[in-house]
C-alpha positions as CSV (number, residue, x, y, z in Angstrom):
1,X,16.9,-0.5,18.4
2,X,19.4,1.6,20.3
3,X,19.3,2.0,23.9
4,X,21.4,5.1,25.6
5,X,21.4,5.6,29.1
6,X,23.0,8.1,31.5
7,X,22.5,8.6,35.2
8,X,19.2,7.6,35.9
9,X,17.6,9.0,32.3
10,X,17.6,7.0,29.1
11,X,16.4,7.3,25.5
12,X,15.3,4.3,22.9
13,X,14.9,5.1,19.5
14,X,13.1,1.8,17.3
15,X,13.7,1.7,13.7
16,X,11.7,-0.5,10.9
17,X,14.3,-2.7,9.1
18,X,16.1,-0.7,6.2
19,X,16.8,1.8,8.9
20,X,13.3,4.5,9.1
21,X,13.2,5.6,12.5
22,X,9.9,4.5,13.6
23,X,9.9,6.1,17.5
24,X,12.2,7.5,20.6
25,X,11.2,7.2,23.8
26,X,12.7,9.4,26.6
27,X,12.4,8.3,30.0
28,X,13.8,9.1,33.9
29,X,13.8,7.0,37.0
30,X,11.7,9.8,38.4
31,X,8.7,9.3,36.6
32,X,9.2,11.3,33.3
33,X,8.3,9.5,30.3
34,X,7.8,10.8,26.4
35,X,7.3,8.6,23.2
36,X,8.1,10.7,19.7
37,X,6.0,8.7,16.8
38,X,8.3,9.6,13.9
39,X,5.8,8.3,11.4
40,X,3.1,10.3,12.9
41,X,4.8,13.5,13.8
42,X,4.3,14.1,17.2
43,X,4.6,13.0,20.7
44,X,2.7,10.8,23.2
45,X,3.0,12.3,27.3
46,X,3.5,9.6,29.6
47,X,0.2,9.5,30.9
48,X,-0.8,7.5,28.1
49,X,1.9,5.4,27.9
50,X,0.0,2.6,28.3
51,X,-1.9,2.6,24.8
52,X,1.5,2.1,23.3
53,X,1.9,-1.5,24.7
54,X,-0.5,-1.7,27.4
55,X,2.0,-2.2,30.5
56,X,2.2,0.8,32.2
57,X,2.9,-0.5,35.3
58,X,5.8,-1.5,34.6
59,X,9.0,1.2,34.9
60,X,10.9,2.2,31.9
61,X,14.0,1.4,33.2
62,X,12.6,-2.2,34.1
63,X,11.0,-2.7,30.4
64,X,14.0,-1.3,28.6
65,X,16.3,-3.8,31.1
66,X,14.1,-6.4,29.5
67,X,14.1,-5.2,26.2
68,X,18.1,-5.7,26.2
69,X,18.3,-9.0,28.2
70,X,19.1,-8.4,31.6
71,X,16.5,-8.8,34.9
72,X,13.5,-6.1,35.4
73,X,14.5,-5.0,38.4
74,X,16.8,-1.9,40.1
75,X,18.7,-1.5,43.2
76,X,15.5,-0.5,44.9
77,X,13.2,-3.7,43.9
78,X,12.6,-6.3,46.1
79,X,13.3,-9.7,44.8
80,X,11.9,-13.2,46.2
81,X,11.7,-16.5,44.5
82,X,8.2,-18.0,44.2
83,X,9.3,-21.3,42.6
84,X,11.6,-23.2,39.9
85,X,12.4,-20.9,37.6
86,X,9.7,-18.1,38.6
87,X,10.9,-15.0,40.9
88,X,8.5,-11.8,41.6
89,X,9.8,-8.5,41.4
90,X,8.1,-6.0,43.5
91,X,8.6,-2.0,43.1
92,X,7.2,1.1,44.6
93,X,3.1,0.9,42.6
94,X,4.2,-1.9,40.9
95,X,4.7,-6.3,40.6
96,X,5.2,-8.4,38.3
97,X,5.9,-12.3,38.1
98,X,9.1,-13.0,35.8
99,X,10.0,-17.0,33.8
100,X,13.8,-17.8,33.6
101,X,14.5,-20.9,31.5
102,X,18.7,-21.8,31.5
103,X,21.7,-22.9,29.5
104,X,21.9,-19.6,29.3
105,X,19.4,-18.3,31.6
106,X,17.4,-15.5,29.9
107,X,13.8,-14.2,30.7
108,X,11.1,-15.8,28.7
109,X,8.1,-14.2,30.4
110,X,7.2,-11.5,32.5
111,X,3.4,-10.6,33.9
112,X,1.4,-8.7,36.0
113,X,1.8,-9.8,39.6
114,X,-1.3,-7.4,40.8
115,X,-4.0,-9.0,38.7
116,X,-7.4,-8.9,38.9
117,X,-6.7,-5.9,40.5
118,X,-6.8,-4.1,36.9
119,X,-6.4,-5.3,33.1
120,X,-3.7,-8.4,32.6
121,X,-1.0,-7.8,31.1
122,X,2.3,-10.1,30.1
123,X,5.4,-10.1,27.7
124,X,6.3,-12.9,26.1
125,X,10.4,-12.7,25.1
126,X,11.9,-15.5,23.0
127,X,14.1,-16.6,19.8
128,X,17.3,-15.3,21.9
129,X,20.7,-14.8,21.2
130,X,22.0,-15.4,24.7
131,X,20.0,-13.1,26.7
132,X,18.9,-11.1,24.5
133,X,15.8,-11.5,22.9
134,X,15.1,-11.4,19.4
135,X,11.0,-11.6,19.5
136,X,9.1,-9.6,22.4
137,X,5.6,-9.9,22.3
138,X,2.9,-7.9,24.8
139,X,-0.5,-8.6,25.2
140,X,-2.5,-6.8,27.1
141,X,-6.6,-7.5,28.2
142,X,-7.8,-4.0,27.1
143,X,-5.6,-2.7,24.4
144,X,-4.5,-5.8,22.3
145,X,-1.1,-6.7,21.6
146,X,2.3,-4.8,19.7
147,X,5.3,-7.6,18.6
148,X,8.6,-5.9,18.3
149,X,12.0,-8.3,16.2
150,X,15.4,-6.6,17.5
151,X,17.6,-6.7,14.8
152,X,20.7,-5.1,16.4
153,X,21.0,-3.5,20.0
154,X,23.4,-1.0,21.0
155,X,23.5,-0.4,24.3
156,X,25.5,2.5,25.9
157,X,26.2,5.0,28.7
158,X,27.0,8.2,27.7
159,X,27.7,11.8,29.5
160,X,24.9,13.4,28.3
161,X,21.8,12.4,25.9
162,X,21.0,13.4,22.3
163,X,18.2,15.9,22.4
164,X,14.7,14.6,21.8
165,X,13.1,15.7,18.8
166,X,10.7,18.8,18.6
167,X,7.5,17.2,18.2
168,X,3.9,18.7,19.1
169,X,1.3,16.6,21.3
170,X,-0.4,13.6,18.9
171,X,-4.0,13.8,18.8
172,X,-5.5,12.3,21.5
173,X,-8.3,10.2,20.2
């Protein structure tokens, strides 16, 4: 997995082991998001976002903060703690409850805050190496569940971002 960033924009891009690139995902704090299924040839809008794993109301910029170790949460989330080891973060349309353990800390869980007030959803984040996880895990009530294994992260901040691959719309069954 390699995660670039710049400003408030980013881009992931997932390969299978031996290196296929399996997708990219492009994404902006303002809303903005676009996964390119390299296997399948074409590009899912991010109004249905949430058939890929199901937890759409999370950000991007939260979930990919997550996907590389570090808390779910920007400079404009408001953060309380509930109890021991369990703090909510609450953004603008969206909450979510979030499971430290220590030594060192790292997120192990992360769920919908809002439920029932639509489908539950949850990610499960373990075998770490410090914080970052090497097993993430969603589940979702609807939709079913996606498992990712990071291998390798790279995580950097460039001046600009690679351009995102000419793809037409996937079929939308």
């Amino acid at each position: 997995m390699a995660l670039l960033g710049v400003d408030r924009q980013g881009q992931i891009s997932i390969s299978e082991p031996f290196g296929a690139l399996v997708s990219v995902s492009v994404w902006s704090d303002y809303g903005t998001v676009t996964v390119y299924d390299m296997k399948a040839g074409c590009r899912i809008d991010g109004a249905r976002l949430d058939r890929v794993f199901g937890v759409a109301s999370l950000p991007m910029a939260q979930a990919l903060r997550l996907l590389g170790g570090r808390f779910p949460s920007t400079e404009d989330d408001i953060i309380s703690l509930e109890e021991a080891q369990m703090v909510t973060v609450a953004g603008d349309r969206w909450k979510a409850r979030v499971w430290l353990e220590g030594e060192p800390w790292r997120i192990v869980r992360v769920e919908d805050a809002d439920y029932p007030a639509g489908p539950r959803w949850s990610i499960e984040l373990s075998d770490h190496t410090s914080t970052v996880p090497g097993r993430i895990r969603f589940d979702h009530d609807e939709t079913g569940w996606a498992e990712l294994e990071l291998i390798s992260l790279q995580w950097d901040q460039l001046d600009t971002l690679p351009a995102p691959p000419q793809l037409p719309l996937c079929d939308p069954r």
